[in-house]
N, C-alpha and C positions, 0 to 999 in steps of 0.2 A: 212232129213225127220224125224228119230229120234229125233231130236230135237225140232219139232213141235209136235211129239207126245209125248212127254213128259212135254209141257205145260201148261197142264190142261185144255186145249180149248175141245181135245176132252170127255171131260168127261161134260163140260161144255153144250160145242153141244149135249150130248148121252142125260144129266138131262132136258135140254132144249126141246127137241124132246120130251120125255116120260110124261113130264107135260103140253103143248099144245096139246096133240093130240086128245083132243075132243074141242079144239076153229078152226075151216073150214078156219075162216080168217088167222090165224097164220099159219094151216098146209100149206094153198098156198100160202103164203107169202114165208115158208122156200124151198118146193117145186119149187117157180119162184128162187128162190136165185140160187139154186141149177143148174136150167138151164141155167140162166145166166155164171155162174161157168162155165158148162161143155162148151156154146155157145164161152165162152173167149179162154178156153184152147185149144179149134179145132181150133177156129183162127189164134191160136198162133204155136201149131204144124204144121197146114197148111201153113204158112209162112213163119215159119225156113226149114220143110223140104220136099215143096211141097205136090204132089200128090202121095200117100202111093200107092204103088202099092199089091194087094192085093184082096181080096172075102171082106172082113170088111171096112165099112167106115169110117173115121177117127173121126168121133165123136161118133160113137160106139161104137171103142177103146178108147177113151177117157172117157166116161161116165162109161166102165168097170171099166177104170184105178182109176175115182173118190172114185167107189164104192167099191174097194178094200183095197185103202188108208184108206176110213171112218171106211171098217170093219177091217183092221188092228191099226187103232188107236183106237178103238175100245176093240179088244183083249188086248192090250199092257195096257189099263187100270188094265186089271185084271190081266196081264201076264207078266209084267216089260221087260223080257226078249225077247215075242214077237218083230223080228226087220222086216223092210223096204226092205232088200237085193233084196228078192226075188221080187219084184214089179219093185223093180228099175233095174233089170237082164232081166226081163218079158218088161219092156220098151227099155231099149235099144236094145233089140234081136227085138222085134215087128218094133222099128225105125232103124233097118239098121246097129246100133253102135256094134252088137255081143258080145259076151263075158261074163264072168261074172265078178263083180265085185271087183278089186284086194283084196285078201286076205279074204274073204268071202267062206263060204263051204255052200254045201246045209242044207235045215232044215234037221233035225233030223228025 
């Protein structure tokens, strides 16, 4: 995931956002992308590991999970250092997998 965020996409997506957001057609255009997104990734969660058993429904958690990634690629623009761990420690405890990620500490 680091290495998606260190890209330039998201900085890409941030400039991109901040300069359409007074054209309606662009903002529900990025808007439907966005669902799209989240509508794939439930799919896909729900296929490799069924029925989450849980109060949260799986494209709930998923649409969190999107919008954490974006606000952590996000900070890492301005924070180099900001990392992914914690997201990806927060997913697999949510899917079942436990643990945290080998050699990884918590934030600070």
């Amino acid at each position: 995931m680091t290495a998606a965020m260190d890209s330039g996409w998201p900085r890409l997506e941030l400039e991109f956002a901040l300069d359409v957001r007074g054209d309606a057609a662009l903002v529900r255009a990025e808007a439907d992308r966005r669902r799209d997104l989240v509508d794939s990734l439930t799919g896909t969660v729900e296929r490799r590991f069924g029925a989450l058993a849980g109060p949260i429904p799986v494209r709930a958690l998923v649409d969190a999970a999107v919008n954490l990634a974006i606000g952590l690629a996000t900070r890492r623009v301005i924070d180099p250092k900001v990392t992914a761990d914690g997201l990806v420690d927060l997913a697999r405890a949510l899917l079942g997998g436990g643990g945290a990620v080998q050699g990884t500490a918590p934030p600070p």
